[in-house]
N, C-alpha and C positions, 0 to 999 in steps of 0.2 A: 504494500500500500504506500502513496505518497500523496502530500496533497500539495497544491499550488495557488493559494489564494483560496478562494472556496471551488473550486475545480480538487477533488478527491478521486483518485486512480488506483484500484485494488483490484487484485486477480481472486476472482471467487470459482472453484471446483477448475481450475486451469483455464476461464477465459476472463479477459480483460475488458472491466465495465469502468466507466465513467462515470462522475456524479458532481454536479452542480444545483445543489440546494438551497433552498435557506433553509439557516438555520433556525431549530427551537431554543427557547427564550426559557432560561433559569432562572427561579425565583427561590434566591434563597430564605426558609422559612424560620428554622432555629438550626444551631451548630453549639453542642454543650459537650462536655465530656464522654457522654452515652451516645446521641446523636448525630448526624445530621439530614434534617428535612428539608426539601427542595420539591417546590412544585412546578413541573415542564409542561410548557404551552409551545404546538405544534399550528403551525398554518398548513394546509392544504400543502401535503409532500413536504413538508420540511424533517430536518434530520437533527438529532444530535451532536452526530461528528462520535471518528470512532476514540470508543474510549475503554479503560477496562475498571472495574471498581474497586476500591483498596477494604472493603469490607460488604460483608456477606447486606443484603438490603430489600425491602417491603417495596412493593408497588402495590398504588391505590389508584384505578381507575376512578376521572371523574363524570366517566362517559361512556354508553355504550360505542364499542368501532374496533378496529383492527389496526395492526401494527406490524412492518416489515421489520424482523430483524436482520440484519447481516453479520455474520460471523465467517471465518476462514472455512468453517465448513461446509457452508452455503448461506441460500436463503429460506426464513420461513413467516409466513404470515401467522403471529398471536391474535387470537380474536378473544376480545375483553369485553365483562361487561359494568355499567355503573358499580363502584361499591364493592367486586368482588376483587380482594385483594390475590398477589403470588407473589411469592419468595423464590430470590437465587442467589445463589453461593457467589464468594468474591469468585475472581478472576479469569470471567471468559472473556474476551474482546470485542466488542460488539458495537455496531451504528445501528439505531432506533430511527424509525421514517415512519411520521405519519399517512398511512397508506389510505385513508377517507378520504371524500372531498368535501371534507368540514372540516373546522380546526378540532383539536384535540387536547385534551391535557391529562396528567396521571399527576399524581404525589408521589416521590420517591424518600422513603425512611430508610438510611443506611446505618448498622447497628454496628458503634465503635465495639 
């Protein structure tokens, strides 16, 4: 993977995809010794950017809709709905793309 301004260039299952998004909008909510909460607001295709998490973390849909993940191992469509939370372990690397055409936003709790 490389990026170049917001031009993002990564080989996902051996073929080479391009990405020009905007990005989603982090709003950081509390960061305390136990915590940190961050709610992400997605426009229509907007991403992320890849990243990997430094601790194990809660996502809290604030909407029902779907979500592209991309990881080295490919890609997969998460279909979420309002309210129902899912847990993942720290350190897979991943870029999050809102894949609706409405905005989107989820709460993210990362548990120090």
């Amino acid at each position: 993977m490389s990026t170049v301004g917001r031009l993002t260039i990564y080989i996902c299952k051996g073929i080479l995809m391009k990405s020009k998004r905007p990005q989603a909008k982090a709003k950081l909510q509390i960061e305390n010794e136990r915590v940190i909460i961050t709610e992400w607001s997605f426009a229509s295709g907007a991403e992320t950017g890849w990243h990997r998490h430094a601790y194990d973390y809660i996502v809290v849909p604030t909407l029902k809709g779907n979500l592209l993940m991309e990881t080295k191992e490919g890609l997969n469509i998460i279909e979420l709905e309002e309210g129902q939370s899912y847990y993942r372990p720290v350190g897979v690397e991943h870029n999050v793309v809102n894949s609706n055409d409405y905005p989107f936003s989820f709460v993210e709790i990362e548990l120090k």
